[in-house]
N, CA, C and O atoms as CSV, one atom per row, in Angstrom:
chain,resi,resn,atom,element,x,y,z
A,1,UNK,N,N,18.456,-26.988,-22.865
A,1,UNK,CA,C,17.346,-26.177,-22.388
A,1,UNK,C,C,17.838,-24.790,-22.046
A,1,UNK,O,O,18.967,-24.551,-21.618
A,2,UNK,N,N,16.907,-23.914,-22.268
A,2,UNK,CA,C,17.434,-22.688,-21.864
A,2,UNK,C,C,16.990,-22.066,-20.512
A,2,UNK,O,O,15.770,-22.138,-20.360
A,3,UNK,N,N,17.694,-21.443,-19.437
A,3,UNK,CA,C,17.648,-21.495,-18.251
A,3,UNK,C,C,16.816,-19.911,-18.292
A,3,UNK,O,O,16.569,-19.160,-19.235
A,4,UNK,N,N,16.517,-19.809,-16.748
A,4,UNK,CA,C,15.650,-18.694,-16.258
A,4,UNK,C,C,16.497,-17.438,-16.360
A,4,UNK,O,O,17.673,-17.635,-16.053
A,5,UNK,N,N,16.193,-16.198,-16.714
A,5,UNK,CA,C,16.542,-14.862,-16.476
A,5,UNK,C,C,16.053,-13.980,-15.833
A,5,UNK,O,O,14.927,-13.785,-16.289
A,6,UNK,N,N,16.272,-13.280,-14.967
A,6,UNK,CA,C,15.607,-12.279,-14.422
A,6,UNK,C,C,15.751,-10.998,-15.039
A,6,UNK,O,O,16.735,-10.259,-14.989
A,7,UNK,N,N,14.365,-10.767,-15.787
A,7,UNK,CA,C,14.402,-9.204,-16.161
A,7,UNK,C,C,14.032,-8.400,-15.810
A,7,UNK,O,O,13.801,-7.483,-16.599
A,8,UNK,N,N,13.699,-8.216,-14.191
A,8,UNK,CA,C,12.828,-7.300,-13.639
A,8,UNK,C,C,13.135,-7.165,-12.136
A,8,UNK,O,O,13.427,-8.261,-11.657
A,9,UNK,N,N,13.157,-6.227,-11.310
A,9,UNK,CA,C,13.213,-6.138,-9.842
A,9,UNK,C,C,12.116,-6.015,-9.077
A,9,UNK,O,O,11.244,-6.312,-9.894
A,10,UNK,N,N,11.618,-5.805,-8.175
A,10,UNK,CA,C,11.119,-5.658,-7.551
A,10,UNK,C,C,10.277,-6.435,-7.270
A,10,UNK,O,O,10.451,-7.625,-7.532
A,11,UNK,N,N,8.571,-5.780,-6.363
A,11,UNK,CA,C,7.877,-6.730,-6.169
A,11,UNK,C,C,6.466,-6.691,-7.092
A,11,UNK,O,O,5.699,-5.766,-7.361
A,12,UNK,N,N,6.474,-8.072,-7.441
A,12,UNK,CA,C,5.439,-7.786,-8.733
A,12,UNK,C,C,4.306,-8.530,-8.188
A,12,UNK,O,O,4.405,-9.358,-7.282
A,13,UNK,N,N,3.249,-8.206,-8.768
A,13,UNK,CA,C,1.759,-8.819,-8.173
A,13,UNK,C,C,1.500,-8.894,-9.633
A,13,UNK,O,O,1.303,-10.049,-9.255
A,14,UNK,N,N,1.312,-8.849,-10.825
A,14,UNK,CA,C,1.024,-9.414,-12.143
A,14,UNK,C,C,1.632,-9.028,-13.166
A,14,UNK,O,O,2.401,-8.070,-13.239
A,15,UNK,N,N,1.205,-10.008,-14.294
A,15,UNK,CA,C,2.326,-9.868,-15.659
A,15,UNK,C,C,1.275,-9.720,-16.354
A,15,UNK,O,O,0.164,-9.911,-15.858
A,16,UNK,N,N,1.442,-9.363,-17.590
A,16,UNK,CA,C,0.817,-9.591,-18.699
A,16,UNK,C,C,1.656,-9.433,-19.913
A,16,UNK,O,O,2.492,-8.532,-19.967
A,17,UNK,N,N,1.450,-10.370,-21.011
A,17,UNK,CA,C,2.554,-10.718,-21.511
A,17,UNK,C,C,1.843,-11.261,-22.771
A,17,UNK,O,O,1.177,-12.296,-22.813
A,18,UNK,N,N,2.082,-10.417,-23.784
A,18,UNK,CA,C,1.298,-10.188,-25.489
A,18,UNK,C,C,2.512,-10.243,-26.545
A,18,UNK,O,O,3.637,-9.832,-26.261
A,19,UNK,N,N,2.221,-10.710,-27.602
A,19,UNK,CA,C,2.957,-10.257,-28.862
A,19,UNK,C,C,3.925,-9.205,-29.033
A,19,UNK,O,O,5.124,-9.317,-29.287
A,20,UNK,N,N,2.777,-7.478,-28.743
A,20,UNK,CA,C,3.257,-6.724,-28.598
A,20,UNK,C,C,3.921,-5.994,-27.815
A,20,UNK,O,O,4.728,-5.202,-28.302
A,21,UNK,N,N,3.725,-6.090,-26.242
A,21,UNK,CA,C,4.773,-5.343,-25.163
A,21,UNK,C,C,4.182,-7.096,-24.053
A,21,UNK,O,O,3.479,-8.106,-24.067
A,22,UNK,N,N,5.195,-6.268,-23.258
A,22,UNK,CA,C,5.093,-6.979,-21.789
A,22,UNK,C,C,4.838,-6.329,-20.718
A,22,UNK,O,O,5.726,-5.515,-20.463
A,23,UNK,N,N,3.702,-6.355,-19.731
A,23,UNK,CA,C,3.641,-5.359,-18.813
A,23,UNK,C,C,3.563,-6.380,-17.579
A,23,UNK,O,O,2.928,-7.429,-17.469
A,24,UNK,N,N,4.642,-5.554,-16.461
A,24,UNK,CA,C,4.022,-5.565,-15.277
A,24,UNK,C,C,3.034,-4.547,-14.418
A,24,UNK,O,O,2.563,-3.416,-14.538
A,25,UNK,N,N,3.013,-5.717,-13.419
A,25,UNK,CA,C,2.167,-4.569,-11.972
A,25,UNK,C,C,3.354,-4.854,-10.941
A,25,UNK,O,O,3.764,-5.929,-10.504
A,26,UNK,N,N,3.798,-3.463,-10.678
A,26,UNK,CA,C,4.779,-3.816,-9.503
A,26,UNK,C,C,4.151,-2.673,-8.178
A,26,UNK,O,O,3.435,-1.672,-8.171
A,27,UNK,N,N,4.818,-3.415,-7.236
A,27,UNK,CA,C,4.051,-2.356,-6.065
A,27,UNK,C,C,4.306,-1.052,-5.758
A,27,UNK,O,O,3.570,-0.163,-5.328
A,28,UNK,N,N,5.826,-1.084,-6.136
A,28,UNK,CA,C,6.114,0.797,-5.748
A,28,UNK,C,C,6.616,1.455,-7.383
A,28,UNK,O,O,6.666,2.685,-7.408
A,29,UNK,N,N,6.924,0.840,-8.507
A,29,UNK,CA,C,6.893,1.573,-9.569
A,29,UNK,C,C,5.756,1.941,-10.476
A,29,UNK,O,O,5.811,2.729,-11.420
A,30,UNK,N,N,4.834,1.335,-10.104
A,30,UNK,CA,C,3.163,0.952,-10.533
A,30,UNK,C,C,3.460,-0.171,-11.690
A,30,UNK,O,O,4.175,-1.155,-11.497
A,31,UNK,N,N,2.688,0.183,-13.130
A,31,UNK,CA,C,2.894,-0.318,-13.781
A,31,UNK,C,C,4.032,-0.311,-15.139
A,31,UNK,O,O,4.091,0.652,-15.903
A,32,UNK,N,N,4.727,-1.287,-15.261
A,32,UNK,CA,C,5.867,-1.242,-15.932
A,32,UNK,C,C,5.977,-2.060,-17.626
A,32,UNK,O,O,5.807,-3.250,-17.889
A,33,UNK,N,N,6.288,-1.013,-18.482
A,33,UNK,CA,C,5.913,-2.037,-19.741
A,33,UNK,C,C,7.384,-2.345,-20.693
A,33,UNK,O,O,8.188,-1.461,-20.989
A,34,UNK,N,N,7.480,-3.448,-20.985
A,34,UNK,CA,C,8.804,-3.683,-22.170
A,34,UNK,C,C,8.229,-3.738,-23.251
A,34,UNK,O,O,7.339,-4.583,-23.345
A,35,UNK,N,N,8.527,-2.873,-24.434
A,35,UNK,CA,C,8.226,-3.267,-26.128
A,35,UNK,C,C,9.596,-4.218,-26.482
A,35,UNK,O,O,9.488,-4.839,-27.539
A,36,UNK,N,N,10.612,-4.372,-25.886
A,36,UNK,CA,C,11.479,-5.615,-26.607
A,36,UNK,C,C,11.698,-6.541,-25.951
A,36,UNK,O,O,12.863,-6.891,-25.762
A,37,UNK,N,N,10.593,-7.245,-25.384
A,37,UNK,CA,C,10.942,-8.844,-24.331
A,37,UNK,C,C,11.812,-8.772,-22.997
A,37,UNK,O,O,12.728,-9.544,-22.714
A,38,UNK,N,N,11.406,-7.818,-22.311
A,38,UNK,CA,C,11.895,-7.992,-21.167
A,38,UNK,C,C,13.267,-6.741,-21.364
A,38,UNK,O,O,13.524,-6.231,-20.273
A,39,UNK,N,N,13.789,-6.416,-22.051
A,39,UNK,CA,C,14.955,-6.432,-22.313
A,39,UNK,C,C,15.461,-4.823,-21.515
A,39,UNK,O,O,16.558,-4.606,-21.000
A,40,UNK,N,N,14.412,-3.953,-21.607
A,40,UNK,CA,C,14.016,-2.732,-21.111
A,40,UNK,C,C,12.866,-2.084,-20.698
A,40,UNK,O,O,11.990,-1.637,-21.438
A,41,UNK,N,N,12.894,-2.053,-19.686
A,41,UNK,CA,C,11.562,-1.577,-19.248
A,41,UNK,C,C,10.815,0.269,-18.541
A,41,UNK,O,O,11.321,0.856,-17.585
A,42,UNK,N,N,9.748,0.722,-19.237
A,42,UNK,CA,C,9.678,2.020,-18.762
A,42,UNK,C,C,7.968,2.172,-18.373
A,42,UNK,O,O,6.996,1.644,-18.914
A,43,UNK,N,N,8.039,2.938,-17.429
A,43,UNK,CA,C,6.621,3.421,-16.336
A,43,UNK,C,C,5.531,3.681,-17.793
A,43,UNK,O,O,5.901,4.300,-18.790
A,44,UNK,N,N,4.191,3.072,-17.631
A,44,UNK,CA,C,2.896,3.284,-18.469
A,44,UNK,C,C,2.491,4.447,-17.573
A,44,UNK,O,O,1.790,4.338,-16.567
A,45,UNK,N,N,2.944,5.425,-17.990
A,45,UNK,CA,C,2.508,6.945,-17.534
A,45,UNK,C,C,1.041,6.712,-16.762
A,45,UNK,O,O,0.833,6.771,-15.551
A,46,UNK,N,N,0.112,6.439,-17.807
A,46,UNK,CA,C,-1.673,6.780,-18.326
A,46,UNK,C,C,-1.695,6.205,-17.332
A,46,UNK,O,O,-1.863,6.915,-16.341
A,47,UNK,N,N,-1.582,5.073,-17.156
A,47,UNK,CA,C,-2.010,3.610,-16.419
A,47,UNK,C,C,-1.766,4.405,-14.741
A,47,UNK,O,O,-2.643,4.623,-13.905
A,48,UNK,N,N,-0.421,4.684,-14.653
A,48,UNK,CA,C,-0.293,4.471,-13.091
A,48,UNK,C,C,-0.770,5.949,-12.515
A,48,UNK,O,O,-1.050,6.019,-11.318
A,49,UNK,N,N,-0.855,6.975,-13.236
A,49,UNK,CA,C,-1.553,8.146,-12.733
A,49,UNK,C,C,-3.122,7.764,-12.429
A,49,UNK,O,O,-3.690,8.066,-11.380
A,50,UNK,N,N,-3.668,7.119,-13.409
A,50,UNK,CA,C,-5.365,6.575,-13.481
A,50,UNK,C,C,-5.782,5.906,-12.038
A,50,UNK,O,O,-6.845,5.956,-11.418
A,51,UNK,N,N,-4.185,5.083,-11.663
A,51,UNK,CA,C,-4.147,4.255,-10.624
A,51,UNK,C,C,-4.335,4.907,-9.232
A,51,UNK,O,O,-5.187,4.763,-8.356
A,52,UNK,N,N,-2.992,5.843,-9.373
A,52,UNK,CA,C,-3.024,7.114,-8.364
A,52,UNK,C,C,-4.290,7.964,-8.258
A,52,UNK,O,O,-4.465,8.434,-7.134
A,53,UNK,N,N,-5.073,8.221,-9.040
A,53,UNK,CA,C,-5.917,9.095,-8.858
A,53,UNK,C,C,-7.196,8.470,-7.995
A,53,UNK,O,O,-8.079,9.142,-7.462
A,54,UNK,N,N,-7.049,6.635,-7.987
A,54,UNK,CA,C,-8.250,6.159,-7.804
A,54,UNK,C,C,-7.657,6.090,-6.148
A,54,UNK,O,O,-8.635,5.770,-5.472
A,55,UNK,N,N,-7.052,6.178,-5.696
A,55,UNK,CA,C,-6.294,5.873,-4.612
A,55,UNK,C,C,-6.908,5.195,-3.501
A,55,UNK,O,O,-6.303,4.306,-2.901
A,56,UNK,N,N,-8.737,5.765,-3.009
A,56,UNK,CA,C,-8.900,4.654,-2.111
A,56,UNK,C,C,-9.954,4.137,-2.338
A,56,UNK,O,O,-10.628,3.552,-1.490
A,57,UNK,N,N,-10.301,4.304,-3.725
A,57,UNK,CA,C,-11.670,3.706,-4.404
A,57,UNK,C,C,-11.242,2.522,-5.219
A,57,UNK,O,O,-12.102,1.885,-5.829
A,58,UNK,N,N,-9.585,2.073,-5.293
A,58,UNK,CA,C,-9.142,0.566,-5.866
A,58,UNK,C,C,-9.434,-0.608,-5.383
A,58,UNK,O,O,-8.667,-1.013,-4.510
A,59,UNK,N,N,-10.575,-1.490,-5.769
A,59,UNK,CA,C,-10.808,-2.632,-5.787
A,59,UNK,C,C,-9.547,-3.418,-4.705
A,59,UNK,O,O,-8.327,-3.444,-4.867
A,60,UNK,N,N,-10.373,-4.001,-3.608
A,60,UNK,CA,C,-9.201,-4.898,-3.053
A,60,UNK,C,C,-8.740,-6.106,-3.507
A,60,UNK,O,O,-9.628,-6.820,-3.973
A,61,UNK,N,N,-7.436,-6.639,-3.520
A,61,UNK,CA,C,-7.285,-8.185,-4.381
A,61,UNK,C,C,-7.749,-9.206,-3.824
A,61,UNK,O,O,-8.163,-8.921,-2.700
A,62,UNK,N,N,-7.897,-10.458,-4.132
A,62,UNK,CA,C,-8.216,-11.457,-3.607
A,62,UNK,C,C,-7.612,-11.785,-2.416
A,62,UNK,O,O,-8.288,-12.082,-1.430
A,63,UNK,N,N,-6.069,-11.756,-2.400
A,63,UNK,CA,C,-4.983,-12.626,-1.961
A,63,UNK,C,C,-4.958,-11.324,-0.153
A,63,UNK,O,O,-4.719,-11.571,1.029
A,64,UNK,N,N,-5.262,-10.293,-0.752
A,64,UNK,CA,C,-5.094,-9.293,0.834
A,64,UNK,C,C,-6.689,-9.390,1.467
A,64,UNK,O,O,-6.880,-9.039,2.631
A,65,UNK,N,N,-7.492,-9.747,0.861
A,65,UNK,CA,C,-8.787,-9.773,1.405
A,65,UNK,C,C,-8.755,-11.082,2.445
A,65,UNK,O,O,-8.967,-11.058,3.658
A,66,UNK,N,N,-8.450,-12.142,1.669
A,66,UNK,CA,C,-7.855,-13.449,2.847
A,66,UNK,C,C,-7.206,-13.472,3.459
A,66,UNK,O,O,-7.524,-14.151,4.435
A,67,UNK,N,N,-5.386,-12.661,3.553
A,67,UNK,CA,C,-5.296,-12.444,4.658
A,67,UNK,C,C,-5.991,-11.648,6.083
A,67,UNK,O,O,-6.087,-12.037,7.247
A,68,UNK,N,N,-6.438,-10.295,5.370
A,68,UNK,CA,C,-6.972,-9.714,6.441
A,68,UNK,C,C,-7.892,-10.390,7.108
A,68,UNK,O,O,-7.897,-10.451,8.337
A,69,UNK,N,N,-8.906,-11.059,6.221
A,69,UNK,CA,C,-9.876,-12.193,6.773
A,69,UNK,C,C,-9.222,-13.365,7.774
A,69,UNK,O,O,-9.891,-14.048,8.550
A,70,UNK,N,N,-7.938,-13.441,7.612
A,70,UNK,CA,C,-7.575,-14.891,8.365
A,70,UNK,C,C,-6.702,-14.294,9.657
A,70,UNK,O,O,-6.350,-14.922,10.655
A,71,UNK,N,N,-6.436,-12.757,9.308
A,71,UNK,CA,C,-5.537,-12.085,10.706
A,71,UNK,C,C,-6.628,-11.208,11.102
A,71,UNK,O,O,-6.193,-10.067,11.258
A,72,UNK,N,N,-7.738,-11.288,11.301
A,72,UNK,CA,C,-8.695,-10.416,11.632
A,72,UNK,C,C,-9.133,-8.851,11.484
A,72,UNK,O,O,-10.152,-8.228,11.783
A,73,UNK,N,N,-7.835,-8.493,10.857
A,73,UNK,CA,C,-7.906,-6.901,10.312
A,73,UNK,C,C,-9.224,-6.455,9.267
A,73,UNK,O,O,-9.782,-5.394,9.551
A,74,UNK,N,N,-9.579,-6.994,8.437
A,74,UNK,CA,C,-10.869,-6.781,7.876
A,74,UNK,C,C,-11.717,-6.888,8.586
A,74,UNK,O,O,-12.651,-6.249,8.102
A,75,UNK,N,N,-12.185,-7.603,10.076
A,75,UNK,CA,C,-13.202,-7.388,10.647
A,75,UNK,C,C,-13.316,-6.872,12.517
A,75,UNK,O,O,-14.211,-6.997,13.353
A,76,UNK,N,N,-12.256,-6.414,12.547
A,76,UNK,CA,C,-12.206,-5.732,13.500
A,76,UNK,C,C,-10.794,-4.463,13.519
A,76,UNK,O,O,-10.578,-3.817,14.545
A,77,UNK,N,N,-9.967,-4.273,12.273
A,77,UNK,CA,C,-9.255,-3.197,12.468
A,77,UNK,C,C,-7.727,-4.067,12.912
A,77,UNK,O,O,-7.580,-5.163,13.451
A,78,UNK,N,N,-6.582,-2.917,12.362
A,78,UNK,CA,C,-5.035,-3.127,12.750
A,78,UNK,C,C,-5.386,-3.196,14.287
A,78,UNK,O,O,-5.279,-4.228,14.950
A,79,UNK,N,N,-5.745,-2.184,14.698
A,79,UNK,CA,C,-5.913,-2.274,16.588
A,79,UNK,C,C,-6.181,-3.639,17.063
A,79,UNK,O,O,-5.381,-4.406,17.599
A,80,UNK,N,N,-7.416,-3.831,16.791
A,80,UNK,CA,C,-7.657,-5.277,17.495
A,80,UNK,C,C,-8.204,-6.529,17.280
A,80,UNK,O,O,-9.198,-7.110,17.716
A,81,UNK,N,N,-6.891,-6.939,16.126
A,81,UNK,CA,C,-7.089,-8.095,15.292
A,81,UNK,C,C,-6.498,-9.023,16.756
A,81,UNK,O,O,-6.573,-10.250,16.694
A,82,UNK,N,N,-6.108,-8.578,17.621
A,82,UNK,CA,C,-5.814,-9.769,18.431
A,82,UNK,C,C,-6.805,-10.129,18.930
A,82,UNK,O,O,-6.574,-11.040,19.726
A,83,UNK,N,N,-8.148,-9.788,18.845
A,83,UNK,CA,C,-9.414,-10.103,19.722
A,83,UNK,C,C,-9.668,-11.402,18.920
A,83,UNK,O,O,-10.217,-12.435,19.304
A,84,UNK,N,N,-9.035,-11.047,17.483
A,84,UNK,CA,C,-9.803,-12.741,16.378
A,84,UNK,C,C,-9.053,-13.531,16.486
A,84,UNK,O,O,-9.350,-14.714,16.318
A,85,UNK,N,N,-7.740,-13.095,16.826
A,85,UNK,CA,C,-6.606,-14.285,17.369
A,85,UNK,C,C,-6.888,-15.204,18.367
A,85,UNK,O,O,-6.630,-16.408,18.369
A,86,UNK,N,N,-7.511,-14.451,19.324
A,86,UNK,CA,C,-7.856,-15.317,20.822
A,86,UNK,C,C,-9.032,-15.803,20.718
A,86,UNK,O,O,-9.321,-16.799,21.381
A,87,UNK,N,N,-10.179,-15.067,19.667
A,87,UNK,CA,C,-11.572,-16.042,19.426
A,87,UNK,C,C,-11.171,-17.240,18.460
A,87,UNK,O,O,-11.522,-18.311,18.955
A,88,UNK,N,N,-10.684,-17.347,17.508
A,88,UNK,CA,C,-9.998,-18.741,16.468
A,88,UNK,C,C,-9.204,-19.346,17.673
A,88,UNK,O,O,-9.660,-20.401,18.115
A,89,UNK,N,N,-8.240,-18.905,18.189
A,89,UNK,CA,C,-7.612,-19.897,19.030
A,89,UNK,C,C,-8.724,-20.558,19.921
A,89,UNK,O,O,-8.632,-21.785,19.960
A,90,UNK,N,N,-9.952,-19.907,20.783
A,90,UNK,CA,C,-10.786,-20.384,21.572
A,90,UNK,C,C,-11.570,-21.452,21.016
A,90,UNK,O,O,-11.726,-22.451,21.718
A,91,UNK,N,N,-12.266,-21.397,19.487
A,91,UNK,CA,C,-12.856,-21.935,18.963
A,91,UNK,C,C,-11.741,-23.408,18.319
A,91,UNK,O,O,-12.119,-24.535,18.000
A,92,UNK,N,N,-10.955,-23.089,18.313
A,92,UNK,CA,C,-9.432,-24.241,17.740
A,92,UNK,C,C,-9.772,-25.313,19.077
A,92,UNK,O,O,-10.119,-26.488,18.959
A,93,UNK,N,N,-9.564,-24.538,20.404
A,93,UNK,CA,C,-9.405,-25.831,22.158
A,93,UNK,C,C,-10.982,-26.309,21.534
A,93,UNK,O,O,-11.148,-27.464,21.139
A,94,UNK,N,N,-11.881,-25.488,21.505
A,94,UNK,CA,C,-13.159,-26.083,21.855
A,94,UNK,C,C,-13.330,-27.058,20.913
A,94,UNK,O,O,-13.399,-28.144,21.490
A,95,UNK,N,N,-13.466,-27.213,19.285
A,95,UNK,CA,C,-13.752,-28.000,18.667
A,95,UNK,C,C,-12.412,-29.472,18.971
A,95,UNK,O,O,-12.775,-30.642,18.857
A,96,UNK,N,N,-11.246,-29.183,19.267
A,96,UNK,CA,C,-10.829,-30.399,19.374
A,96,UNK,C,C,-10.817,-30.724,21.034
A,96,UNK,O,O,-9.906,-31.476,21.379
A,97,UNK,N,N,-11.387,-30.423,21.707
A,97,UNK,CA,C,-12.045,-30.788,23.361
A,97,UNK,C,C,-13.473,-31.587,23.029
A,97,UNK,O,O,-13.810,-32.516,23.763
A,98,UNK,N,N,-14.163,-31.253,22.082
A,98,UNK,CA,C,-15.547,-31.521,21.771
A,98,UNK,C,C,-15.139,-32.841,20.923
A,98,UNK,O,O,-15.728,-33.907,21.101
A,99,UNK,N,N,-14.188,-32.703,20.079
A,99,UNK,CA,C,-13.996,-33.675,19.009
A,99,UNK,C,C,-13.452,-34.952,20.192
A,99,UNK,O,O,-14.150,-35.942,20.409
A,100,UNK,N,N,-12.571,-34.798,20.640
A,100,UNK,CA,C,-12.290,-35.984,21.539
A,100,UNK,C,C,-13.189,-36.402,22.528
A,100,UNK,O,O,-12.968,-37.527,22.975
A,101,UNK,N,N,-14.340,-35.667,23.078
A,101,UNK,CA,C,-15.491,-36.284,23.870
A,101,UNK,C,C,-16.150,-37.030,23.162
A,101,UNK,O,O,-16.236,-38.219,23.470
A,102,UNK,N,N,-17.023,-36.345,21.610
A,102,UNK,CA,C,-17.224,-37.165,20.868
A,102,UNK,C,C,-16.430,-38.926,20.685
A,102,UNK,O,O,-16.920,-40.052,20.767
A,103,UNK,N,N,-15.549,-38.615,20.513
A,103,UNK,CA,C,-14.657,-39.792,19.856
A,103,UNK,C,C,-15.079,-40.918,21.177
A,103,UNK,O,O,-15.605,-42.024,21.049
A,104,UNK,N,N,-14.711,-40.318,22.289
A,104,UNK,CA,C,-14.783,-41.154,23.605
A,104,UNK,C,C,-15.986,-41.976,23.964
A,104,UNK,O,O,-16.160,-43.180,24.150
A,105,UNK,N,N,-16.797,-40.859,24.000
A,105,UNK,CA,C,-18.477,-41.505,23.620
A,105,UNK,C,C,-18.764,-42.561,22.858
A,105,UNK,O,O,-19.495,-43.498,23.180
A,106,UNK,N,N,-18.163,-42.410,21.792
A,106,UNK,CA,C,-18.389,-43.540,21.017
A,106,UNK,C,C,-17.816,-44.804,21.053
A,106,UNK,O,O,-18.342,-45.881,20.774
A,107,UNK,N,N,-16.592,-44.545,21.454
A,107,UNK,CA,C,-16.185,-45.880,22.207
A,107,UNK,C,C,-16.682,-46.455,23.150
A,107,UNK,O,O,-16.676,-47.669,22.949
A,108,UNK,N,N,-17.232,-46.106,24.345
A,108,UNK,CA,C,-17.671,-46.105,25.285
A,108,UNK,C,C,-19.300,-46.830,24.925
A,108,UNK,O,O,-19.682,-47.750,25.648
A,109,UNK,N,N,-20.031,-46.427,23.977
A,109,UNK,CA,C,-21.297,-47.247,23.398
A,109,UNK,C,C,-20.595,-48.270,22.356
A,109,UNK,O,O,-21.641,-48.895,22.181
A,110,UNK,N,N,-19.872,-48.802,21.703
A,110,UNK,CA,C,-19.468,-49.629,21.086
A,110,UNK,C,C,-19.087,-50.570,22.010
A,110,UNK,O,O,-19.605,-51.648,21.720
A,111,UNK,N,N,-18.339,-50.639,23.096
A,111,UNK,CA,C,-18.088,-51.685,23.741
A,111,UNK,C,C,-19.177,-52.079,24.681
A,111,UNK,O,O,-19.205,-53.211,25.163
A,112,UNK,N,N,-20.187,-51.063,24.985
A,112,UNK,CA,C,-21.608,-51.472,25.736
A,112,UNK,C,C,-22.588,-52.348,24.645
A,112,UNK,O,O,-23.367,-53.262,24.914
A,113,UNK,N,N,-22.316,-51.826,23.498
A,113,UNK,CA,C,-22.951,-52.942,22.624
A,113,UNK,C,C,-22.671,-54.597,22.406
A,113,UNK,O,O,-23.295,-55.639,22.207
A,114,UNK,N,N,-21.392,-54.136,22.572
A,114,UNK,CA,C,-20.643,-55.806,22.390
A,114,UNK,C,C,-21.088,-56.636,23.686
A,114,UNK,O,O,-20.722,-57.803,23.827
């Protein structure tokens, strides 16, 4: 079998990978293309100026939209994502405080039935 190579540095968020070239998306070189399989790689001029120019009109990705959604920065700001920290944590005690009353309750009428 033939083993893994690394032909590329940095940090990449997508490939695309054709017949004719190979391109990445990397985060601080923009986009990067090989015409011989990996073997050498040079900046898609067009591409990453087009990129630059769109600068804060670029579509957000999936993968940063869920975090910000799950660290609260998309809905209340870098400042005071700790406010969603301490409301999820509040809502975390309450549903399993509620979940074990539940549970109790029900024991509690199961053996009144018997």
């Amino acid at each position: 079998t033939k083993g893994w190579t690394k032909l590329a540095n940095g940090d990449i968020h997508g490939v695309d990978i054709s017949e004719q070239q190979w391109s990445l998306i990397t985060k601080h070189q923009g986009i990067m293309v090989s015409l011989d399989q990996g073997k050498s790689w040079h900046s898609d001029i067009k591409i990453t100026n087009l990129l630059n120019s769109m600068a804060d009109q670029r579509p957000i990705q999936l993968g940063k939209l869920m975090n910000d959604l799950h660290t609260g920065k998309a809905l209340m700001g870098s400042k005071y994502k700790w406010i969603w920290a301490d409301i999820l944590a509040f809502v975390l005690v309450m549903l399993s405080l509620t979940g074990i009353y539940m549970w109790w309750k029900s024991q509690k009428r199961k053996l009144a039935i018997k």
